[in-house]
C-alpha positions as CSV (number, residue, x, y, z in Angstrom):
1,X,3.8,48.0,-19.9
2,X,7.3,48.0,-18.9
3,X,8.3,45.5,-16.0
4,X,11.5,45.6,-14.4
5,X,14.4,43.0,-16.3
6,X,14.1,39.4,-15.5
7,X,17.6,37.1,-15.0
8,X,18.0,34.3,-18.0
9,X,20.8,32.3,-17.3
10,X,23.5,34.6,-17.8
11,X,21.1,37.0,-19.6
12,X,19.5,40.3,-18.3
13,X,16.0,40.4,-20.2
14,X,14.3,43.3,-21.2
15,X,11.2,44.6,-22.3
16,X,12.5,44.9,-25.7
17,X,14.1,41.8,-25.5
18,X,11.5,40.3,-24.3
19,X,9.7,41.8,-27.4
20,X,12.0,40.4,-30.0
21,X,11.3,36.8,-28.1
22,X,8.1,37.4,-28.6
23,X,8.4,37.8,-32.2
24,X,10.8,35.0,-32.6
25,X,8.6,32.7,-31.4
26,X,4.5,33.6,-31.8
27,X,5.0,35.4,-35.2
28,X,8.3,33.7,-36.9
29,X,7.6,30.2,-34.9
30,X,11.0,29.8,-34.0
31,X,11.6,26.0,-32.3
32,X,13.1,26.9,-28.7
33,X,16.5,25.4,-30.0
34,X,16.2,27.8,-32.8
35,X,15.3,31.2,-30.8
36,X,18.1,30.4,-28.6
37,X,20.8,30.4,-30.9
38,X,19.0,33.8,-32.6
39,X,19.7,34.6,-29.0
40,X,23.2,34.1,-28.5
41,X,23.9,36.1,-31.7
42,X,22.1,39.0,-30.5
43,X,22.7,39.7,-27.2
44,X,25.9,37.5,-26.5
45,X,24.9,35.0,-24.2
46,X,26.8,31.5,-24.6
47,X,24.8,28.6,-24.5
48,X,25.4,26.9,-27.9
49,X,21.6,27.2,-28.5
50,X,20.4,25.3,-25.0
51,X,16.9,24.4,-26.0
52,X,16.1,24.9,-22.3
53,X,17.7,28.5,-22.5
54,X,15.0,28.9,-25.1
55,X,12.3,27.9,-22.9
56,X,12.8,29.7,-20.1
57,X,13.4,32.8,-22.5
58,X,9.9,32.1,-23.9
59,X,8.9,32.2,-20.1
60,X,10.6,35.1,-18.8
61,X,8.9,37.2,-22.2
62,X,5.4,35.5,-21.8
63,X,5.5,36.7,-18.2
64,X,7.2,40.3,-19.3
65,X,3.9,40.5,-21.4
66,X,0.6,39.2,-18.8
67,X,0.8,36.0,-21.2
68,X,0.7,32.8,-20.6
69,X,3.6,30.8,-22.5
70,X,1.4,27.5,-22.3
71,X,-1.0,29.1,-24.5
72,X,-1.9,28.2,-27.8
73,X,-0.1,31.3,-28.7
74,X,3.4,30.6,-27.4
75,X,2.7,26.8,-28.1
């Protein structure tokens, strides 16, 4: 599985982005503010840690991975 990048915020995510999300957040249950900030250091985007940047990043990786992100996994 490979999908093409999705746009997040000012972010281009990847598949391997999208599989460090994941990780972030299902295996190290990272709060959205939390995986955010983990994001900014990473990959340079600027949001200060926007909880709703961490959302939609959840979203954009459940998607990149045939998940749903209002399951009990992503929850």
């Amino acid at each position: 599985m490979n999908p093409e990048p999705v746009q997040v915020w000012d972010l281009r995510v990847t598949m391997e982005m999208a599989r460090q999300i994941r990780v972030w957040r299902v295996e190290e249950e990272c709060s959205h503010r939390v995986l955010a900030g983990l994001a900014d250091e990473a990959w340079g985007s600027a949001t200060g840690g926007n909880q709703l940047f961490g959302e939609d990043l959840c979203i954009a990786s459940a998607k990149m991975h045939g998940e749903s992100v209002d399951s009990e996994l992503w929850q």
